[in-house]
N, C-alpha and C positions, 0 to 999 in steps of 0.2 A: 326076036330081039328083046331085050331089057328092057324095063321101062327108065326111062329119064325120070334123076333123080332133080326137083326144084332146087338148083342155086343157091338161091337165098332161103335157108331153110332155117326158122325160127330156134335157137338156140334155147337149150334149158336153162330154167333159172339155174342151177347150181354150177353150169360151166357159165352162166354168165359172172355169176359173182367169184367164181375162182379167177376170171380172168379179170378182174374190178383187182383183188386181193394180189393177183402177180406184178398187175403193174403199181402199184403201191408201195410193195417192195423191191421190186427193179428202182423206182425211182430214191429209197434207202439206201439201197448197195448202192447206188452210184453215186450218191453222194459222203456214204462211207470211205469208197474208194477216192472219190477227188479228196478228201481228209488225208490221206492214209497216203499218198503220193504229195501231199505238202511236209506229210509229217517228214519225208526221206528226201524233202528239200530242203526245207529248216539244219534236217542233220547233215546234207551233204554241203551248205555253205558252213554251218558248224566246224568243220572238218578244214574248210579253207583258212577259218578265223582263228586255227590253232587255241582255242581257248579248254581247256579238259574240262571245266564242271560245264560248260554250256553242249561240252560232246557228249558228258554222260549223261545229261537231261535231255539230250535229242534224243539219243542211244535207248532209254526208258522207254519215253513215249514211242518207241518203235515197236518195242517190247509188245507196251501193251496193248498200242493198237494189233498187232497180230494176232497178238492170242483172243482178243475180242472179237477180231475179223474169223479165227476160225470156229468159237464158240458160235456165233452166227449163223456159219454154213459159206460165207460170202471168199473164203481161202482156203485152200485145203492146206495138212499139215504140213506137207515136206513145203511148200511152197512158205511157208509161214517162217519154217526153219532154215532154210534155203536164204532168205531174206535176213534173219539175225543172224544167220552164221555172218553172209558178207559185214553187213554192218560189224558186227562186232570189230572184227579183223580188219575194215578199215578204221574202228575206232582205236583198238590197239596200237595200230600204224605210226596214226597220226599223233598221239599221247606220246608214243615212243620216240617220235623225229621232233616233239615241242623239249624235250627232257635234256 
């Protein structure tokens, strides 16, 4: 038979401090992300309030919170792009149906 390996088996410093530095940036991304799901709340009551410059100033900071989120690593592209397509097109919508 094998020998049994100890359980609690004392971790190296370098995976300790990698896991020090992941949750570090877990707790980043997540609060990137709670940002980034206000941002597309702000623009979706925007969108109710039929106001256009308060649509294209949500519309922006949509913009650029994504392309920020994918410079990060925290979104992938299509997902990025996926998300301002919609918006746009319901930005368009609603600009169109205030006119």
């Amino acid at each position: 038979m094998a020998k049994e390996t100890p359980k609690n088996r004392i971790k190296r410093p370098t995976a300790e401090k990698r896991m020090d530095q992941n949750e570090k940036h877990r707790i980043i991304n997540k609060v990137f992300k709670t940002k980034m799901r206000t941002t597309v709340r702000t623009f979706e009551t925007s969108l109710k309030s039929g106001k256009s410059e308060t649509i294209k100033e949500c519309l922006n900071s949509i913009y650029s919170m994504m392309d920020q989120g994918v410079k990060r690593g925290i979104f992938k592209q299509n997902n990025a792009n996926r998300t301002k397509a919609r918006s746009t097109a319901k930005a368009a919508a609603a600009i169109s149906a205030e006119s």
